[in-house]
C-alpha positions as CSV (number, residue, x, y, z in Angstrom):
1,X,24.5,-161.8,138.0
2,X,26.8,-163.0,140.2
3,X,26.8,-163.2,144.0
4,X,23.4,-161.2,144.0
5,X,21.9,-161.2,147.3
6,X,18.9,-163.2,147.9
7,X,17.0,-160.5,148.9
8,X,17.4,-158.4,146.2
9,X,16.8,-161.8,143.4
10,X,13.4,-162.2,145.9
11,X,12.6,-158.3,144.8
12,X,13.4,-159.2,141.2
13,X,11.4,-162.2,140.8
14,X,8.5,-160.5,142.6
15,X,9.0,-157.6,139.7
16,X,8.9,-160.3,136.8
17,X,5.5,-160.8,137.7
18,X,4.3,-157.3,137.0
19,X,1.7,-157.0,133.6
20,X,1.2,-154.3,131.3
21,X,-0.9,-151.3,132.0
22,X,-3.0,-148.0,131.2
23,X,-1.2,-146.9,134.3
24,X,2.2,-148.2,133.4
25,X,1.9,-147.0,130.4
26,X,1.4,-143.4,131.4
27,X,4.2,-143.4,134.1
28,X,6.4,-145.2,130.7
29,X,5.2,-141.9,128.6
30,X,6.1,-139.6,131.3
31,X,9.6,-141.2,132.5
32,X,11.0,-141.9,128.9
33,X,13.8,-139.9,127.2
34,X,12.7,-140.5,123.9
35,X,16.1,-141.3,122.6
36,X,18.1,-141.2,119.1
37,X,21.8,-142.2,119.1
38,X,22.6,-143.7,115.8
39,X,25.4,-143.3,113.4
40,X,23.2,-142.7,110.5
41,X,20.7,-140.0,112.3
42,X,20.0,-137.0,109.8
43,X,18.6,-133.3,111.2
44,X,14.9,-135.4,109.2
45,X,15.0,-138.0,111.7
46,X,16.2,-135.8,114.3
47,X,13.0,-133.6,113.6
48,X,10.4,-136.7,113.8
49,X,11.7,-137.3,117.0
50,X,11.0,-134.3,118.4
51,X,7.5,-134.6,116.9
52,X,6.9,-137.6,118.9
53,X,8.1,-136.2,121.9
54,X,4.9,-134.1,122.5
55,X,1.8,-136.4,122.5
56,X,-0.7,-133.8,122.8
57,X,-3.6,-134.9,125.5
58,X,-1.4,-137.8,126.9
59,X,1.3,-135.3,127.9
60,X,5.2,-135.3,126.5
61,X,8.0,-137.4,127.3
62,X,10.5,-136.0,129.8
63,X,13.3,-135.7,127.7
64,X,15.1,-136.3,124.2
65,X,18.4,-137.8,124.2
66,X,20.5,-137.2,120.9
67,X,23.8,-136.7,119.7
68,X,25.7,-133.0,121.0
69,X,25.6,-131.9,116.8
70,X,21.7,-132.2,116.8
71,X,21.2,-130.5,120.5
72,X,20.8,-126.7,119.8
73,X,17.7,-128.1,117.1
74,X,16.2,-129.9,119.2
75,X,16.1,-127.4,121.9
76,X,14.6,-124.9,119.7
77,X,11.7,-127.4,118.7
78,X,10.8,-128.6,122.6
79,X,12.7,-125.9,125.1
80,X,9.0,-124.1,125.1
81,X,7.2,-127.6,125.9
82,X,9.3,-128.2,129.2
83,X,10.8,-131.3,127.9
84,X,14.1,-131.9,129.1
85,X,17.9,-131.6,126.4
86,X,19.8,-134.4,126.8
87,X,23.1,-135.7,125.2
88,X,26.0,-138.2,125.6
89,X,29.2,-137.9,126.9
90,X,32.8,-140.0,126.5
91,X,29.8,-142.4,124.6
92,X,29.6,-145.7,124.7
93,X,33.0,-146.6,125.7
94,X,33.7,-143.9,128.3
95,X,37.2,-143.2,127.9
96,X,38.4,-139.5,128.1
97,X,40.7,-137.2,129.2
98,X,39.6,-135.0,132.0
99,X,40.1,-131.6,129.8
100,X,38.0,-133.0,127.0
101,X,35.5,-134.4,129.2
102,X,35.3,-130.8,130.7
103,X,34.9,-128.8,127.6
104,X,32.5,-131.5,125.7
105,X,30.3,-131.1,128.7
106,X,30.6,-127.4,128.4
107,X,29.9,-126.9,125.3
108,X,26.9,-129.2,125.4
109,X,25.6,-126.9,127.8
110,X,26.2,-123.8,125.4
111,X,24.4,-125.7,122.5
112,X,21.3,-126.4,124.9
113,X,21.5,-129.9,127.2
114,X,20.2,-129.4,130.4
115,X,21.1,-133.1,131.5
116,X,24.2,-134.8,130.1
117,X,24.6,-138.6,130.6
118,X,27.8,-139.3,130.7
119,X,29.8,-142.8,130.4
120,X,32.0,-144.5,133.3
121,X,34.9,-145.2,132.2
122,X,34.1,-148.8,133.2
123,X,36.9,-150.7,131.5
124,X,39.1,-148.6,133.3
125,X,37.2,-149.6,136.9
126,X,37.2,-153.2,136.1
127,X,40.6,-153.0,136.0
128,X,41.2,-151.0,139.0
129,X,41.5,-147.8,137.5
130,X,39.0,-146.0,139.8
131,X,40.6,-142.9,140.0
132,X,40.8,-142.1,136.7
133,X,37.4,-143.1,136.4
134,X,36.3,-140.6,139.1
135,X,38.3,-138.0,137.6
136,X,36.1,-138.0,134.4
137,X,32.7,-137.9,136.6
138,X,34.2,-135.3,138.5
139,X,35.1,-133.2,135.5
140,X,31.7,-133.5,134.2
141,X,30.6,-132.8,137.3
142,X,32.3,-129.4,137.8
143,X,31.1,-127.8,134.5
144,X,27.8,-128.8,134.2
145,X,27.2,-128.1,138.5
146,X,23.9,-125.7,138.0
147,X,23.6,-126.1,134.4
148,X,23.0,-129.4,134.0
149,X,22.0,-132.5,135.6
150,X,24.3,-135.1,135.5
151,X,23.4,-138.8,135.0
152,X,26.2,-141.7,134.6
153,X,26.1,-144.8,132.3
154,X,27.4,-147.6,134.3
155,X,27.2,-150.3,131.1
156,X,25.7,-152.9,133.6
157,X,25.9,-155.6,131.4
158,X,29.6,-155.0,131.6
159,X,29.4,-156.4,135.2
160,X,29.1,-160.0,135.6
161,X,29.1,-159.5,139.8
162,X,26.9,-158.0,142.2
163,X,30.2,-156.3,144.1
164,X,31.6,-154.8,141.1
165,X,28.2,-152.9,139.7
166,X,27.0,-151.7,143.4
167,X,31.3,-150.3,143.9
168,X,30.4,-148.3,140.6
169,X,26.9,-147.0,141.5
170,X,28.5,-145.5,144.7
171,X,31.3,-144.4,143.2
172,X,29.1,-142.6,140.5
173,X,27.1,-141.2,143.6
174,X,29.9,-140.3,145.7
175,X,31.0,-138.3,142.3
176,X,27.4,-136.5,142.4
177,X,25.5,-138.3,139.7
178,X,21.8,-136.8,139.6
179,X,20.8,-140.3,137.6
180,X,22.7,-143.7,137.3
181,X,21.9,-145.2,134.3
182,X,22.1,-149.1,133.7
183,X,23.4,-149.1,130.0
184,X,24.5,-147.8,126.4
185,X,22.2,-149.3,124.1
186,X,25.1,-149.9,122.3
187,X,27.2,-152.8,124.3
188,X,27.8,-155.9,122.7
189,X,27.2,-157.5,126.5
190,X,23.5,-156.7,126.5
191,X,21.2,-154.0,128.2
192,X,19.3,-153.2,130.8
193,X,18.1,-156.0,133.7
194,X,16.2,-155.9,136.6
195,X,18.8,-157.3,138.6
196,X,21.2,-154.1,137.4
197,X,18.7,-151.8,138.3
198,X,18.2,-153.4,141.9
199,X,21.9,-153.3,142.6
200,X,21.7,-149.8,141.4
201,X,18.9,-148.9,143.4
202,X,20.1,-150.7,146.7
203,X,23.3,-148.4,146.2
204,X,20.7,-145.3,145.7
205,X,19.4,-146.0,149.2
206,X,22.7,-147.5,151.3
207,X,24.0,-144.3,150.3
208,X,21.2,-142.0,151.5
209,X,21.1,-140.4,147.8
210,X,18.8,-138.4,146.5
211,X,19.6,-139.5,143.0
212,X,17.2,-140.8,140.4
213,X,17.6,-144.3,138.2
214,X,17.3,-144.4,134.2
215,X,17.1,-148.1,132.9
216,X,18.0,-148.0,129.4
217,X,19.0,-150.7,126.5
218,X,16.3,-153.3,125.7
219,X,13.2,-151.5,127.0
220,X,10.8,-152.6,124.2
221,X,7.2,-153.1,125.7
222,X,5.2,-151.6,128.1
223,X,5.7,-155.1,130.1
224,X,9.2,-154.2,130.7
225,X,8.1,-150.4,131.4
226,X,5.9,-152.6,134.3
227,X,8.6,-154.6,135.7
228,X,11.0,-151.7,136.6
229,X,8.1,-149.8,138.0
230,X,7.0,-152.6,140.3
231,X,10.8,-153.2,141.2
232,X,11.5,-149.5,141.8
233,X,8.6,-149.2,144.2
234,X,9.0,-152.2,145.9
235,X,12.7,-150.3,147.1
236,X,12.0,-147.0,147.7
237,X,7.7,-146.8,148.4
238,X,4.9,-145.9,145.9
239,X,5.3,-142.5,145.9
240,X,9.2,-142.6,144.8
241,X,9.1,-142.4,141.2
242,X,8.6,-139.1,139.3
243,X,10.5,-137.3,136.3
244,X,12.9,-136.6,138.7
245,X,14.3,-140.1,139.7
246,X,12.7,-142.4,137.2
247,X,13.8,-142.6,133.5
248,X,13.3,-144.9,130.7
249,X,15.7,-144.3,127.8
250,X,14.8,-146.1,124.9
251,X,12.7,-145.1,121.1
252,X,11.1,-148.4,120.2
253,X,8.8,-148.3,123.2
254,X,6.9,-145.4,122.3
255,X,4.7,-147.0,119.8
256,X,3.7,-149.7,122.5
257,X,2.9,-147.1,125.4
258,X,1.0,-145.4,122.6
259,X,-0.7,-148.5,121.9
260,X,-1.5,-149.5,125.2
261,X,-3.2,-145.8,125.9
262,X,-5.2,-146.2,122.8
263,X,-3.8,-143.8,120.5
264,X,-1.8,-144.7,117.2
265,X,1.4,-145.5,116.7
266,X,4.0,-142.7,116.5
267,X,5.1,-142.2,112.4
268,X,8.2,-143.4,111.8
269,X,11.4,-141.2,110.8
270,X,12.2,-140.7,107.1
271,X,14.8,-142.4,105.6
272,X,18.0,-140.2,104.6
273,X,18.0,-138.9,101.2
274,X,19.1,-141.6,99.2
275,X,18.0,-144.5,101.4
């Protein structure tokens, strides 16, 4: 990333050195929103994913993250548990109009998300449009105030420089965002990195926020899981990172935090009839 300050590629490289563990792994298990967001998902696959969510002994994740259609069944199979309803919003490219962007978030709510993860319009904001940008936050923002908390896809890997992702992060904060979150899964740009999350993070603290951070898009192994648990506490102390401001959105991970904690590997979700 461009003009990254050197203090912040110190944290990073310190944070590369981080190794897998037991306790890593638990924090992973406890932090992830066990996510499904793919064009092919079917109420089958929908249901294994809620099965994984719970792993018995080792706890549950902290929330699912699927597609607004699939959200009143999944809050019926996991609102009892205490894990968390999540959905997208203006996803993945974050355009909108401020009406839509009020009423999808609205009726998200009615159908069962208690946190809605919501795209910048980043395109827009690269190209100075941050007004309309804001306005889409803020409409968010104003339906799901005390419903729903509110975390905003920046689509880091859509930022080549340092300036322009730590303008977005406060501009995502100054708009109320409960979570930033580093990335769609879905951009052609790339993911997650550790030094998005530390720009993202820096922003958390410059702007005295009590806002959380959610990596997600290439979180794979319980290494990675490591590495943005050792960067996050390097920035804001050991004692920082709860379900509450720490979030790993990803699916393929699971089976390696399972692995890693000694239990089997989650089953995998049927196939769609036909496939």
């Amino acid at each position: 990333m461009k003009n990254l300050p050197e203090k912040l590629q110190k944290l990073v490289d310190a944070a590369k050195l981080a190794t897998p563990s037991k306790d890593a792994a638990a924090v992973g298990l406890h932090s992830l929103d066990l996510t499904s967001l793919n064009d092919d998902d079917t109420p089958e696959k929908i249901d294994a994913l809620t099965k994984k969510a719970d792993q018995g002994k080792l706890g549950h994740v902290a929330a699912t993250c699927v597609y607004p259609q699939f959200l009143t069944q999944v809050f019926n199979a996991t609102a009892k548990k205490g894990i968390n309803n999540a959905t997208v919003l203006n996803f993945p490219s974050g355009t909108g109009t401020v009406e839509q962007t009020y009423m999808d978030t609205k009726k998200a709510i009615l159908s069962g998300a208690n946190e809605v993860d919501i795209v910048l319009d980043y395109n827009s904001f690269l190209k100075g449009g941050d007004a309309h940008a804001k306005e889409l936050l803020d409409a968010c923002r104003e339906a799901s105030m005390g419903f729903a908390k509110m975390k905003v896809i920046l689509e880091s890997a859509a930022f080549d420089d340092y300036r322009d992702l730590s303008a977005a992060s406060r501009l995502a904060l100054a708009s109320g965002a409960d979570f930033i979150k580093t990335s769609t899964g879905k951009s052609p740009a790339g993911g997650a990195s550790l030094e998005a999350a530390a720009t993202m993070l820096e922003a958390i603290i410059d702007t005295g926020s009590h806002a959380g951070l959610k990596v997600s898009g290439g979180v794979k192994s319980v290494t990675d899981v490591a590495q943005y648990i050792a960067l996050s506490k390097s920035m804001m102390g050991d004692n920082w990172i709860s379900t509450n401001t720490f979030r790993i959105g990803a699916s393929g991970v699971l089976n390696d935090i399972l692995k890693t904690l000694g239990q089997a590997a989650a089953p995998a979700a049927p196939s769609a009839p036909g496939y």
